[in-house]
C-alpha atoms as one frame of an Amber mdcrd trajectory, in Angstrom:
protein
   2.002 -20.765   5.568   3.340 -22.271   2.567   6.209 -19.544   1.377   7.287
 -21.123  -1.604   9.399 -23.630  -3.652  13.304 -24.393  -3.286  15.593 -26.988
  -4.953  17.716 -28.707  -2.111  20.797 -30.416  -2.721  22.438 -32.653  -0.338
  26.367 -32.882  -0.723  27.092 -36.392   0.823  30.233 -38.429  -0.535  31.173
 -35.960  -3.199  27.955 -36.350  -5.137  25.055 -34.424  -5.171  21.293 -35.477
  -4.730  18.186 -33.221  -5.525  14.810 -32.950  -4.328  12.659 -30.209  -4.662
  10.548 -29.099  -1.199   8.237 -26.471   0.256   8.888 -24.263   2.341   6.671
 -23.542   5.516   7.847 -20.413   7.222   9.575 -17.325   6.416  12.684 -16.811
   4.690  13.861 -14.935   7.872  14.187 -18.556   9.613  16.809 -19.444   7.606
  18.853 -16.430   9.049  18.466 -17.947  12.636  19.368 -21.353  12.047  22.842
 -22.190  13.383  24.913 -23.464  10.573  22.961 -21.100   7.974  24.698 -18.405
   5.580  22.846 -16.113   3.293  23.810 -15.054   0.426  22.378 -11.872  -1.678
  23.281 -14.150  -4.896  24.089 -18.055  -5.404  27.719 -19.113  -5.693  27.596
 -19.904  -9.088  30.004 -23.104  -7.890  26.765 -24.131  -6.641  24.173 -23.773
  -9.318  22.915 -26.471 -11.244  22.027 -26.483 -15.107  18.847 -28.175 -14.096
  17.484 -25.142 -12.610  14.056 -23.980 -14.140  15.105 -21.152 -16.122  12.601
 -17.983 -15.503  12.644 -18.314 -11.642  14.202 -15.102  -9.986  16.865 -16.313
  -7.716  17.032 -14.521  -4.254  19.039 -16.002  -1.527  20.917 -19.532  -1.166
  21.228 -20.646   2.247  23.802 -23.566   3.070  22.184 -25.749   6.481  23.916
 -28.848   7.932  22.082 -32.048   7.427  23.737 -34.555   8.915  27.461 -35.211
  10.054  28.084 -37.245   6.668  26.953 -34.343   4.702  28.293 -31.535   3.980
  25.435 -29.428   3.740  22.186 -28.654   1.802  21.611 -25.542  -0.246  18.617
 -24.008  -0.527  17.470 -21.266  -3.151  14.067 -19.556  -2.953  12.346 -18.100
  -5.738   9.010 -15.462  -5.079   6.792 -14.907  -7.193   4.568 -11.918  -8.392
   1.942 -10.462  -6.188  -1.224 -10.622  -7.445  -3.630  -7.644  -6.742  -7.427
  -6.198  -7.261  -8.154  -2.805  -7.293 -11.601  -1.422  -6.343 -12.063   1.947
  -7.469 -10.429   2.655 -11.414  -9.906   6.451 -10.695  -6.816   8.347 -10.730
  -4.544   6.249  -7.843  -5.229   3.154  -9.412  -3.886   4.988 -12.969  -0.822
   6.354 -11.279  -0.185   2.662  -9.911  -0.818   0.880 -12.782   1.252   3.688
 -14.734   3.644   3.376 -11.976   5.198  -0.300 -11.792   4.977   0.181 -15.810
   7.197   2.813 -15.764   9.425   0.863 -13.493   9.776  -2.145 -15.985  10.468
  -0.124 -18.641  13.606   1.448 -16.021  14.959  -1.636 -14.257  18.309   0.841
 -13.218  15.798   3.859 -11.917  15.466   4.495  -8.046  13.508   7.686  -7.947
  10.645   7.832  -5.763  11.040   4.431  -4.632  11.490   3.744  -0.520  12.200
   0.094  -0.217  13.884  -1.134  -3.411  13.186  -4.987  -2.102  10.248  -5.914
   0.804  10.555  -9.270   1.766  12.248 -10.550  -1.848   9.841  -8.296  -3.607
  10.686  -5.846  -5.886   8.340  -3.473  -7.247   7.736  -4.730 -10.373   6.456
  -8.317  -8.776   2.953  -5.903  -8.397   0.711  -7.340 -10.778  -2.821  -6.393
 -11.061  -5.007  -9.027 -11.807  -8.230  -7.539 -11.252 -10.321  -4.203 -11.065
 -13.455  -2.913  -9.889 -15.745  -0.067 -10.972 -18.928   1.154 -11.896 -18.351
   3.932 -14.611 -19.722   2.981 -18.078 -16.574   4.349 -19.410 -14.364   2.198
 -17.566 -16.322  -1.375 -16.998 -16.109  -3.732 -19.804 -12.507  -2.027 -21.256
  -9.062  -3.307 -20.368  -7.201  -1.711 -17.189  -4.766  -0.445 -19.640  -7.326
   1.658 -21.335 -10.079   2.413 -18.509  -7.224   4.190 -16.478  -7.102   6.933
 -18.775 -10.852   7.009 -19.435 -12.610  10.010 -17.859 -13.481  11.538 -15.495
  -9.668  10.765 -14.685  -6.987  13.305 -14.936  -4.105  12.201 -13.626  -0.777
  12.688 -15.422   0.442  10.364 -17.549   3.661   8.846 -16.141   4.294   6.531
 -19.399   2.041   4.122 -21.849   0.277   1.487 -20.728   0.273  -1.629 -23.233
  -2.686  -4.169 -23.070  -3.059  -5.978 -19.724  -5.216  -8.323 -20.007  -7.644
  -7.124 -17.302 -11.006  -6.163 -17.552 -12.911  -3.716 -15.587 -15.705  -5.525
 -14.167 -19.139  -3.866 -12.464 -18.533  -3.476  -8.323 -21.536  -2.394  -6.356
 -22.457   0.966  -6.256 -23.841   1.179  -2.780 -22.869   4.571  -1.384 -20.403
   4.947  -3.731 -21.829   7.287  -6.291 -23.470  10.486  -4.220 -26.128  13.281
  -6.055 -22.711  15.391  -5.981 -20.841  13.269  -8.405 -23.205  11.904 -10.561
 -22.562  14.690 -13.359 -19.088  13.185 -13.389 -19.686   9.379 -12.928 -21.949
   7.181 -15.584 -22.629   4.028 -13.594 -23.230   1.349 -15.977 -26.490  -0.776
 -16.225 -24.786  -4.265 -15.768 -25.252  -6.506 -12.869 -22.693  -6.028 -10.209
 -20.333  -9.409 -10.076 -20.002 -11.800  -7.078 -16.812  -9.436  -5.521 -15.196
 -12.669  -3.369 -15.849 -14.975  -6.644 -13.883 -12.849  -8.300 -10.599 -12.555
  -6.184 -11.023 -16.252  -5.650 -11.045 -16.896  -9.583  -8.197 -14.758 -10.097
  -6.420 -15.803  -7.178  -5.974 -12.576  -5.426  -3.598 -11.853  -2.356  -4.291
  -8.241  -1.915  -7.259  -6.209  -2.294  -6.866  -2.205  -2.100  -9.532   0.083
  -1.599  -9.910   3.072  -3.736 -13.258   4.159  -4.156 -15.032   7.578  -3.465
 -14.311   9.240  -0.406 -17.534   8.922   2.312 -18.476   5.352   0.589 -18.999
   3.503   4.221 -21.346   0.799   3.066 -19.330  -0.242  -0.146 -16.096  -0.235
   1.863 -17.341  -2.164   4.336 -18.617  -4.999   1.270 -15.160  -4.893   0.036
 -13.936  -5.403   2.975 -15.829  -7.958   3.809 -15.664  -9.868   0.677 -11.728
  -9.690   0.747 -11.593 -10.826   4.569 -13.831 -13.186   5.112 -15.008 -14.672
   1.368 -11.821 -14.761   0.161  -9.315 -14.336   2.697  -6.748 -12.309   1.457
  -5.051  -9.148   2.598  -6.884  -5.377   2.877  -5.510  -2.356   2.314  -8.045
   0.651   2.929  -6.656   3.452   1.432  -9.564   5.956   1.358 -10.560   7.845
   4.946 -13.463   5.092   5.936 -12.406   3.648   9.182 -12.731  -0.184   8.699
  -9.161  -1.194   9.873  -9.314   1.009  13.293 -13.109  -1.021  13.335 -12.613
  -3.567  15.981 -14.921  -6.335  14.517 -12.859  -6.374  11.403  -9.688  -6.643
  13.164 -11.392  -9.479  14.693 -12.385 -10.628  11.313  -8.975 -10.764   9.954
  -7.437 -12.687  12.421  -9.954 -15.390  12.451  -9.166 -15.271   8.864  -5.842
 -14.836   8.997  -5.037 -12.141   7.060  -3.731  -8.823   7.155  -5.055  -5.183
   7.382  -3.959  -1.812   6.394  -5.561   1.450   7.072  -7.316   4.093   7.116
  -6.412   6.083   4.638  -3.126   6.799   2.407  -0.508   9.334   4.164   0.721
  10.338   0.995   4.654   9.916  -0.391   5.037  13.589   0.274   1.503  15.544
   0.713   0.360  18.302   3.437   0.050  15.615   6.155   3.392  14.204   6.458
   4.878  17.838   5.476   2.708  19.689   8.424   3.371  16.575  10.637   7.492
  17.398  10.417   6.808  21.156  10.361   4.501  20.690  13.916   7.783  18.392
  15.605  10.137  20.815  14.395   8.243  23.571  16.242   8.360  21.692  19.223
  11.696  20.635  18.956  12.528  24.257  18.920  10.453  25.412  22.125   7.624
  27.183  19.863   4.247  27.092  21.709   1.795  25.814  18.517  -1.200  28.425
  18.865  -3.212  27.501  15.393  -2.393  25.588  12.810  -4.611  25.701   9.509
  -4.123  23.621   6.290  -6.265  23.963   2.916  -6.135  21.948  -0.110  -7.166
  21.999  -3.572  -7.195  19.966  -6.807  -9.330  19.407  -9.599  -9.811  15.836
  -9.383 -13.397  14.328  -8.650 -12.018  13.364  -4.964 -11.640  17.096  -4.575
 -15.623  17.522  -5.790 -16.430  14.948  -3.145 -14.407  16.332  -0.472 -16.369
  19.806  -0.726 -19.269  17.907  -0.208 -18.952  14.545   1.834 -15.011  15.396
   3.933 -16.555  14.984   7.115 -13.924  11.728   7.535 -11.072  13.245   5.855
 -11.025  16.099   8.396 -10.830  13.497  10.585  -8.259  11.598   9.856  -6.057
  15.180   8.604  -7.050  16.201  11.762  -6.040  13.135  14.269  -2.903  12.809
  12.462  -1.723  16.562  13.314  -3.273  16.743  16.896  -1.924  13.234  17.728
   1.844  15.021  17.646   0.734  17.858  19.961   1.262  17.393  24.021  -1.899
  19.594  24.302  -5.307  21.218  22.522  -4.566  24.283  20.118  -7.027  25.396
  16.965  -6.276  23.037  14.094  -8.541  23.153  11.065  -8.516  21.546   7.756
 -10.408  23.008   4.583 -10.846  21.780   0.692 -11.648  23.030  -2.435 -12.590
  22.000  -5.797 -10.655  24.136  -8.628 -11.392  22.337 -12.107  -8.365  23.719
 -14.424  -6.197  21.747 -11.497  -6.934  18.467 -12.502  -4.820  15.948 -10.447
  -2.359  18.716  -9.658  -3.105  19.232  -5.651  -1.632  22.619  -3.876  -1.914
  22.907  -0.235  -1.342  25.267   2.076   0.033  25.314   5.634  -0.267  28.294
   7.700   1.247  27.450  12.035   1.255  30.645  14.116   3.021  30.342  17.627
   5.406  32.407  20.250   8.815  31.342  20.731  11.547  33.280  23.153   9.550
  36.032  25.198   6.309  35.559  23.767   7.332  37.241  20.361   4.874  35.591
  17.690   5.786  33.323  14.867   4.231  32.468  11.532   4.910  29.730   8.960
   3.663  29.740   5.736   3.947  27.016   3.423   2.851  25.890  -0.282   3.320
  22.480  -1.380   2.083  21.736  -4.900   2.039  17.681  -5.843   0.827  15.119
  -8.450  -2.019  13.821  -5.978  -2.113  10.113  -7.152   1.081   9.498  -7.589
   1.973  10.498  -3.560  -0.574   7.644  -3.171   0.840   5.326  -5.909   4.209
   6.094  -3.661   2.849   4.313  -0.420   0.471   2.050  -1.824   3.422  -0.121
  -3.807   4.711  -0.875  -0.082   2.012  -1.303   1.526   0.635  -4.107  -1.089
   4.540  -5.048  -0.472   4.396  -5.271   3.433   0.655  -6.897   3.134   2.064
 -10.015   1.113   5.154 -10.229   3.018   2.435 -10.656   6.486   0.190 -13.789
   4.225   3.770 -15.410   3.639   4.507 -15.175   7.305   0.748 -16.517   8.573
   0.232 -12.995  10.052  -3.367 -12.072  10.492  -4.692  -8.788  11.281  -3.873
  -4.807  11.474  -0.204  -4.467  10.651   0.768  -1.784  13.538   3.904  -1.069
  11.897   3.038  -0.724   8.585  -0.364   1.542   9.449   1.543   3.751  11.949
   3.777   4.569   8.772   1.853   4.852   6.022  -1.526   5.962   7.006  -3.306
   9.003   8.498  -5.586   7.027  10.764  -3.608   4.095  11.880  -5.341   2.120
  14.853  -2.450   3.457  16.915  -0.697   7.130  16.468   3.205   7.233  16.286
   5.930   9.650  15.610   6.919   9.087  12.228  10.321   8.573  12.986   9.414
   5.985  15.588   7.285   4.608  12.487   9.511   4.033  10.382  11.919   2.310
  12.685   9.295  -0.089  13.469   8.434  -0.530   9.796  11.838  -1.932   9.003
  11.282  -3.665  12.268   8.696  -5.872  10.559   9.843  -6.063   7.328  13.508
  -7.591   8.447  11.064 -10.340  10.609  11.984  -8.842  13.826   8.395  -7.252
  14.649   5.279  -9.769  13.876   3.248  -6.638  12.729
């Protein structure tokens, strides 16, 4: 799997000879050659003023050649990441908004896990194409169709013209008798999906439509897989990368999967996750656990009316903590004046020392697209870093971390160790 470009200069004799090669593996092989040193930043000793100016310089390695020369240097540039979005709602506005933001504050940190993945930096995102069906938002540039309604999201920072337009996705599923007062679909012909991410040469598609939309996921999916074979991120509660036959799919096709669904930066899953091993930690017998949530955004409308796989994924991802059965239940509820502003509350009841009872109330109150914005910029991250290293299928690591219904359940702390596992090339996925 082609990685990239370097410029290699062979020392031999005191002078120096160039030739420019590719590079066929991982970065990470470099680090296990004998003879190899890394360095964060090239000696400037060793630069040349024939370098192409505009490539972002990451590492210089110096390998052996031969016993006449003294060595060859290598220096890797990346490149950006190109991405499609399926779904314009409010996720794919606080992601866009997002790596914006993040240009416009090289020096700023906040809310950011992994500064680099793999050589890429958050701001080496770029979308390249979207996906929707709203007359509001097909036709009009990403910069503009983000903010067009029904989307409510707050606004993290202007968004200058991108260059992007919305084009018509199937509607499928995707557009239920319950949303229909809030969605327009327009009356143009839905494009060729997989032309599309070929055209704009795509490496990651991410999944953001409706909640309950099984047969348009499963076209996206589909079309990103197999037509044009790049990576998948499901970030919406359909199970397609638990599905078997697309994890079959993927590594005929050799590319990568993450899924099902986003487990949010910091939202009422990862919060009642820590609060349920805490109680255990402590000796508390877990008795019944109950968790509601409510927003104003048209996710929330469709939750009220087609959750039935968002329970289960909130669900699995509290029970699979729990060494045996108690009463877990998970509600939601539309409240309009919220907008994208999610509160949810956690309510655990157990007995601790001599049976006395215990109760644990807690409120959490969140930007709801921008917890998602806050895993989805690794996970495109982690799904690029798998196409550079020829890795095909689910991404255990990365899935166990980042979402609620990952094909296998970890402790998060477990998780995350095997996350940076993978990401420092010592865990294939």
């Amino acid at each position: 799997m082609l990685l990239g470009w370097a410029s290699c200069y062979a020392f031999s004799k005191g002078k120096r000879q160039h030739r420019g090669i590719p590079l066929s593996s991982s970065l990470l092989w470099l680090h296990r050659q004998e003879g190899c040193h890394i360095f964060s930043r090239p000696p400037r000793t060793l630069l040349s003023p024939a370098l192409e100016v505009g490539h972002s310089l990451l590492h210089v390695g110096i390998i052996p050649l031969t016993t006449r020369s003294i060595g060859a240097i290598i220096i890797l540039t990346m490149g950006k990441i190109r991405v499609a979005v399926a779904g314009v709602g409010n996720c794919a506005s606080a992601l866009v908004q997002g790596i914006e933001y993040y240009k416009n504050h090289p020096d700023e940190k906040v809310g950011i896990l992994f500064e680099n993945i793999g050589g890429y930096q958050v701001t080496d995102v770029e979308i390249v194409a979207a996906f929707d069906v709203d007359e509001r938002k097909v036709g009009q540039d990403l910069s503009e169709a983000i903010f067009a309604p029904p989307n409510n999201t707050e606004k993290l920072c202007d968004v200058p013209t991108m260059g992007v337009k919305v084009q018509m996705g199937p509607v499928f599923d995707g557009v239920p008798e319950h949303l229909k007062s809030f969605v327009k679909v327009a009356k143009e012909k839905p494009v060729d999906v997989g032309l599309v991410l070929k055209e704009t040469g795509t490496d990651v598609l991410v999944n953001l439509i409706p909640t309950g939309s099984k047969e348009a996921t499963r076209y996206y999916a589909q079309q990103a897989i197999e037509i044009a074979k790049v990576a998948f991120i499901n970030g919406i509660p359909e199970l397609v990368v638990s599905d078997d036959k697309f994890e079959e799919l993927a590594i005929k096709n050799r590319v990568p999967m993450i899924g099902d669904d986003f487990k949010s930066q910091l939202g009422a899953t990862i919060l009642n996750r820590a609060l349920l091993k805490l109680c255990l930690q402590r000796g508390v017998k877990i008795d019944r656990v109950y968790q509601l949530n409510y927003a104003g955004n048209t996710d929330f409308v469709n939750l009220v009316f087609r959750g039935a796989s968002k329970h289960l994924t909130k669900e699995t991802a509290l029970r699979s903590l729990l060494p045996y059965e108690t009463d877990i239940a998970t509600s939601f509820a539309y409240v309009a004046n919220q907008k994208d502003r999610k509160i949810a509350r956690i309510e655990i009841e157990g007995r601790k020392w001599g049976g006395a009872p215990l109760r644990i109330s807690v409120e959490l109150s969140v930007n709801d697209s921008a917890d998602a914005a806050g895993v989805m910029i690794d996970m495109i991250r982690c799904a690029k870093l798998a196409l550079d290293r020829g890795v095909g299928g689910r991404l255990v690591s990365v899935c166990a971390y980042y979402a609620k219904h990952p094909p296998i359940q970890y402790d998060d702390e477990e998780a995350f160790k095997m996350l940076q596992e993978f990401i420092e090339g010592r865990r294939e996925r």
